[in-house]
Structure formats: structure tokens, C-alpha cells
C-alpha positions as CSV (number, residue, x, y, z in Angstrom):
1,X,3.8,-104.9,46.1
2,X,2.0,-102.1,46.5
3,X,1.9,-98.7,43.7
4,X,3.2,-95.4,44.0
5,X,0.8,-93.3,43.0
6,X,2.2,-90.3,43.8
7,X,4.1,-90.5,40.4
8,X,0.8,-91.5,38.5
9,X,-0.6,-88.6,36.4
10,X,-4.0,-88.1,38.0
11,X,-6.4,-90.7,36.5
12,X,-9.2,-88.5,35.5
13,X,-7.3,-86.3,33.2
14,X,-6.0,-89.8,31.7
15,X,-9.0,-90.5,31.3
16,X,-10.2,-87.3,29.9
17,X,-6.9,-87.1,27.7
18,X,-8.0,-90.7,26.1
19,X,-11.5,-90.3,25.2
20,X,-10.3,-86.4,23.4
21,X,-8.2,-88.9,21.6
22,X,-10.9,-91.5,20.6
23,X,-13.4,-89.2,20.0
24,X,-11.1,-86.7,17.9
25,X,-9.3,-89.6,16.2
26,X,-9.5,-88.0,12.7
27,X,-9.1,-84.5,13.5
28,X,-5.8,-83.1,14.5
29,X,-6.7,-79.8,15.5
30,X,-9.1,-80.9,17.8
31,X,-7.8,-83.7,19.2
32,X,-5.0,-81.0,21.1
33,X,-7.5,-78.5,22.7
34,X,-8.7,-80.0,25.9
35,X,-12.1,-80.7,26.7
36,X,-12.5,-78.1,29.1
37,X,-11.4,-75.2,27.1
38,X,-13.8,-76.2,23.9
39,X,-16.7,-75.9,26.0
40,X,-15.8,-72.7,27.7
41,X,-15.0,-71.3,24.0
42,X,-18.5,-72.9,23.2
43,X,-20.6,-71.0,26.2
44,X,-18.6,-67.7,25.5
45,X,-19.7,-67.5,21.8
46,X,-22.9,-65.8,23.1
47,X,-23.7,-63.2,25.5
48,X,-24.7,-64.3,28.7
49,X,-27.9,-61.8,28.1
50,X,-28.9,-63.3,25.2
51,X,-28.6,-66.4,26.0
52,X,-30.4,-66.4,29.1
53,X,-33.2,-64.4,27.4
54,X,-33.7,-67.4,24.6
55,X,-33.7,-69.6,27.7
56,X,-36.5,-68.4,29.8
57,X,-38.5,-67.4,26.5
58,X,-38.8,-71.3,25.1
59,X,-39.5,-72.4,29.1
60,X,-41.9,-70.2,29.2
61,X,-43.3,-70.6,25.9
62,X,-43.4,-74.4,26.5
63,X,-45.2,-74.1,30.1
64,X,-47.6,-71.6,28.6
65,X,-48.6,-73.4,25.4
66,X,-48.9,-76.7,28.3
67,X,-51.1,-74.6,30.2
68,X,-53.5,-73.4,28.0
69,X,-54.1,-76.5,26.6
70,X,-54.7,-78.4,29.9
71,X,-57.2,-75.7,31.4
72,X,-58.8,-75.2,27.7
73,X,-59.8,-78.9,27.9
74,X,-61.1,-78.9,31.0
75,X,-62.7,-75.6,30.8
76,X,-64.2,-76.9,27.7
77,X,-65.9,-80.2,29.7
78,X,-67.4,-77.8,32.5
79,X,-70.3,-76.0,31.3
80,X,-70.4,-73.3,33.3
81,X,-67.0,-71.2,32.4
82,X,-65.4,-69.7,29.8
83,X,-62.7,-71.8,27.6
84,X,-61.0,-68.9,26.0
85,X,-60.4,-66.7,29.1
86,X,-59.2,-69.6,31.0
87,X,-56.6,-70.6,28.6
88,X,-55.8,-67.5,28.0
89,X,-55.4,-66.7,31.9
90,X,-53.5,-69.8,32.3
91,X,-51.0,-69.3,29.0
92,X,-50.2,-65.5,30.7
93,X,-49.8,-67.0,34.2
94,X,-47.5,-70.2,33.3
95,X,-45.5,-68.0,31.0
96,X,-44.7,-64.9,33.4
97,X,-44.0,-67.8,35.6
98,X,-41.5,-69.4,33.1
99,X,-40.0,-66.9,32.0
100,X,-39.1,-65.4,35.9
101,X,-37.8,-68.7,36.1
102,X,-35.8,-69.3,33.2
103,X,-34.3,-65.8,34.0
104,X,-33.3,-66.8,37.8
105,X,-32.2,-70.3,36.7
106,X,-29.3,-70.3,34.5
């Protein structure tokens, strides 16, 4: 005997619809907006300009800070360069790097 599906609701939205139930158990309000729509709401709380600004700053910030501490290390074991102008060079290069990125990215 074999199923019908064509009269089935389609089983990812079930699936959807049940875990919005579970998760939301105690909260009515939220358990009737669909998944979908609260994180659209979410993403257009702020402007997409802002928010992709933050981005690329903290990736950049992150692969500059990483930067200058790698080649200040091993600028500080070689005796024959400078430590501070290498890390500095390397934090201004990873983060204009970053930051393009971060902006391009998202």
C-alpha cells in the first residue's frame, strides 16, 4: 500500500512548524511567527552599512592583532631586523586586508 503524498503537507515545513513549537513551548507569541520571518526581522534591525562596517572591522582587527604578533616574534628571534616596524607593517597589511575582505564578504 503505497502513500499519497501529494496530500502530505511538505515535510520540511512540518518539520520546521514542530521544532517552533518545542522550542517556543512557553511563549505564545513566539511560538506563531515562523522561523523565517524572526530572522529576517532580526537581520533588518540594523543597516546593512553598519553592519557590514562592524564586520570587516573585528576581521580585520583580529587578522591584524594575529599578524603582528606572529612577525613580532619572529622578528624578535632574528637579530638582524627590526621587531617594531615589522609588526607594525604586518598589523597595517593584515588589517587593510581584512577589512577589504570583511567589506566584499557579507
Amino acid at each position: 500500500m503505497a502513500r499519497d503524498r501529494s496530500q502530505d503537507p511538505d515535510d520540511i515545513d512540518a518539520l520546521l512548524a514542530e521544532v517552533d513549537r518545542t522550542l517556543h513551548a512557553g511563549t505564545p507569541s513566539a511560538a506563531k511567527q515562523p522561523a523565517r520571518r524572526a530572522e529576517r526581522a532580526a537581520s533588518s534591525g540594523r543597516s546593512s552599512i553598519a553592519n557590514r562596517l562592524s564586520n570587516a572591522t573585528s576581521t580585520a582587527l583580529i587578522a591584524g592583532a594575529a599578524a603582528a604578533v606572529v612577525i613580532g616574534v619572529l622578528f624578535a628571534l632574528l637579530p638582524f631586523v627590526a621587531v617594531w616596524s615589522g609588526a607594525i607593517g604586518a598589523f597595517c597589511g593584515a588589517f587593510g586586508v581584512g577589512f577589504v575582505y570583511g567589506l566584499r564578504s557579507r
